[in-house]
C-alpha positions as CSV (number, residue, x, y, z in Angstrom):
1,X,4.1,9.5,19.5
2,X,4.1,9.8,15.7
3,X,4.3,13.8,16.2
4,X,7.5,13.5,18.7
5,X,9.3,11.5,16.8
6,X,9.1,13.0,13.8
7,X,11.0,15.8,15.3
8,X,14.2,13.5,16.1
9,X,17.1,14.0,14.1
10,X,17.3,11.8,10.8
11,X,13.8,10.9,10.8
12,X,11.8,11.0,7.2
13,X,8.8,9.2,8.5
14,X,6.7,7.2,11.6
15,X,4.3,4.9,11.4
16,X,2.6,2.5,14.1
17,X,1.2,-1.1,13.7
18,X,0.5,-4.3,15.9
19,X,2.8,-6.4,14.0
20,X,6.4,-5.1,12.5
21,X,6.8,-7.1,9.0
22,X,9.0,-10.1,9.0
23,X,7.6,-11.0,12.2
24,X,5.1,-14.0,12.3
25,X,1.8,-14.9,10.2
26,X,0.3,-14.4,13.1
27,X,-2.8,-12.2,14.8
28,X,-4.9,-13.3,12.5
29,X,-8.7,-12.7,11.3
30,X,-11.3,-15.2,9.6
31,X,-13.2,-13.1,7.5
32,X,-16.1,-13.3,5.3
33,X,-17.2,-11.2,2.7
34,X,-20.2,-9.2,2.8
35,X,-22.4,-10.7,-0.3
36,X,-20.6,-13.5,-1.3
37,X,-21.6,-17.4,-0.6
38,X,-20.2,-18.8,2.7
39,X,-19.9,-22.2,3.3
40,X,-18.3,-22.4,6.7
41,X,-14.8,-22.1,4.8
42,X,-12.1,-20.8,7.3
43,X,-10.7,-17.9,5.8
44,X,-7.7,-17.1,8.0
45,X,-6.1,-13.8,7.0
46,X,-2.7,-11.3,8.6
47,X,-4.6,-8.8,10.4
48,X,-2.6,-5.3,11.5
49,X,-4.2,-2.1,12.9
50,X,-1.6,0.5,11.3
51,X,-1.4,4.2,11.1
52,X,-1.4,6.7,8.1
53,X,2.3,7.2,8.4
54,X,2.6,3.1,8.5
55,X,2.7,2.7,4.5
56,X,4.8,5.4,3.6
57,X,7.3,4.4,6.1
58,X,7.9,1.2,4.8
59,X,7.8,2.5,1.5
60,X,4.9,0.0,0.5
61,X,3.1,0.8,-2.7
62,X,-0.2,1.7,-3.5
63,X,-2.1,0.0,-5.7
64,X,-5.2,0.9,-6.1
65,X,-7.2,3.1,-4.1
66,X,-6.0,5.1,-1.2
67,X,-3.8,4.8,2.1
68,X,-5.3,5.9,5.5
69,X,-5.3,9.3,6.6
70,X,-6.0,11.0,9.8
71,X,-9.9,11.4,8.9
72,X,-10.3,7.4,9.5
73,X,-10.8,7.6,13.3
74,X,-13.3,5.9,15.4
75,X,-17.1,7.3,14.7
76,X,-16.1,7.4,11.2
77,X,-17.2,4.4,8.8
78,X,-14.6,1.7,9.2
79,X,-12.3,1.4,6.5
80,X,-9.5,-1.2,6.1
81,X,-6.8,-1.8,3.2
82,X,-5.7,-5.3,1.7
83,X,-2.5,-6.5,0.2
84,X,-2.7,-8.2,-3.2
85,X,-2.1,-11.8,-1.9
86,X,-5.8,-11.1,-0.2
87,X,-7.1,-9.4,-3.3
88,X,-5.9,-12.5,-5.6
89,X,-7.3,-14.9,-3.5
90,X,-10.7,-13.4,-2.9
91,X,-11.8,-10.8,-5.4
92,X,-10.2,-12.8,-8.4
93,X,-11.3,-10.5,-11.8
94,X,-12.5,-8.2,-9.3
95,X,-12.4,-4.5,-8.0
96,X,-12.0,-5.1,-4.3
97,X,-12.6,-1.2,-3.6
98,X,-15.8,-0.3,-2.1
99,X,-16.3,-4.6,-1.1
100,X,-17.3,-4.7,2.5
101,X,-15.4,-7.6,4.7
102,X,-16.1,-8.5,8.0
103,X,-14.9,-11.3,11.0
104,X,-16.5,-14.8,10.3
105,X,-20.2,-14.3,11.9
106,X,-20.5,-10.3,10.2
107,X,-21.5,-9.1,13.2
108,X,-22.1,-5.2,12.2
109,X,-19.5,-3.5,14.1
110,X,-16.8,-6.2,12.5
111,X,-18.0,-4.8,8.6
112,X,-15.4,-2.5,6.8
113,X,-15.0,-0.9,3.7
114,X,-12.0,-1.8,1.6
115,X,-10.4,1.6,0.4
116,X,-7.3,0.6,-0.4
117,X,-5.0,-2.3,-2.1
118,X,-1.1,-2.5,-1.0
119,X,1.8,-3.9,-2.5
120,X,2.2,-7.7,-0.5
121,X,4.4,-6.6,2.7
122,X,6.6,-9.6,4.2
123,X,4.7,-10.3,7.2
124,X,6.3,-13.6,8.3
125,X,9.4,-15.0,8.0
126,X,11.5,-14.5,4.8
127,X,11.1,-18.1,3.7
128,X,7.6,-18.1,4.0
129,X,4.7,-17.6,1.6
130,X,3.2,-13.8,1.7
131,X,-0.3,-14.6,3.6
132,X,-3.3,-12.6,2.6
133,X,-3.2,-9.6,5.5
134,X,-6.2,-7.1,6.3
135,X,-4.7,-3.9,7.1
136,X,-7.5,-1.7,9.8
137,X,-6.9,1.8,10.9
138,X,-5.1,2.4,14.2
139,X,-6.8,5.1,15.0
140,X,-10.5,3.3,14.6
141,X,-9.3,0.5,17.2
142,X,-8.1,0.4,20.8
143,X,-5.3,-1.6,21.3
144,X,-3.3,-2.0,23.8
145,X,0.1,-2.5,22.5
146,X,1.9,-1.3,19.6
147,X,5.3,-1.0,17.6
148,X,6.8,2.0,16.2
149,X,8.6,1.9,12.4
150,X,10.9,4.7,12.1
151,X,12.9,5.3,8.7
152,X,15.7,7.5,8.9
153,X,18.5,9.3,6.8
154,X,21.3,8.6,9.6
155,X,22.4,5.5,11.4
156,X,19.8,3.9,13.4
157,X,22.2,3.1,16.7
158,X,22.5,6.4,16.9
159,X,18.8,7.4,16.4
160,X,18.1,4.3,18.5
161,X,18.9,5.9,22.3
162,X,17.2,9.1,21.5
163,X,14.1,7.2,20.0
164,X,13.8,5.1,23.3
165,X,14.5,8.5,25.8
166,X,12.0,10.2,23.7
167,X,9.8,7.5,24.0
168,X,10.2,7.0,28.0
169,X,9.7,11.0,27.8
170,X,6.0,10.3,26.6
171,X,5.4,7.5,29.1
172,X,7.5,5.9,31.2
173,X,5.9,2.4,31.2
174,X,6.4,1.8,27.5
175,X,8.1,-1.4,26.3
């Protein structure tokens, strides 16, 4: 999908996620970190499977560490990036690179390594407070659904019909 539609008119970059920002603080994760006391707390986090090309599109900054590329793929050790909000509120004083996070019982096939902190993206609505948000590679998960960010030089409703046909073009049951 990324491939195709980086070859319509206009279009600088693609990226896919499970969540477009502004959206909802919602599809969230309880996470623990590997090492650290736990207490039972519930640490609800934003979680996003996104793609290399996500980032860039969106024009979010790096921080610290590194973005995704196409080398994190399922088979691979799983990797996953964090925005500042969660780096603030967990790894205060701290280097979160290299810390290893996983869901709330750290069953081993929920454990990732962070590689990367992001510049806090606006997940939920504009008047809300940025949420911490665990950011996993796409291309280490298998979801089922997905949404396509597209930034362009030229007006989107003209990119928009052409985006959807090409789309349709790959397969016809997409939403």
């Amino acid at each position: 999908i990324e491939r195709r539609v980086l070859t319509l008119p206009g279009v600088q970059s693609v990226g896919l996620t499970t969540n477009l920002p502004v959206q909802c603080n919602c599809n969230t994760d309880w996470i623990r970190i590997v090492g650290k006391p736990f207490h039972g707390e519930h640490n609800e986090v934003n979680e996003r499977d996104v793609s290399p090309g996500y980032f860039p599109t969106l024009k979010a900054r790096l921080v610290r560490g590194r973005l995704f590329n196409e080398t994190d793929v399922k088979g691979k050790p799983q990797v996953m990036l964090i925005n500042e909000a969660l780096a603030r509120k967990y790894f205060p004083g701290e280097d979160p690179i290299g810390q290893k996070v996983g869901q709330g019982d750290l069953k081993a096939e929920s454990i990732r390594e962070i590689v990367g902190v992001v510049g806090d993206v606006r997940e939920g609505a504009l008047d809300a407070d940025i949420w911490p948000a665990e950011y996993e590679a796409l291309n280490q998960q298998f979801d089922s659904y997905f949404a396509v960010a597209v930034r362009t030089e030229q007006d989107e409703r003209t990119l928009l019909p052409l985006l959807v046909k090409t789309l349709r073009q790959i397969d016809p049951h997409l939403d």
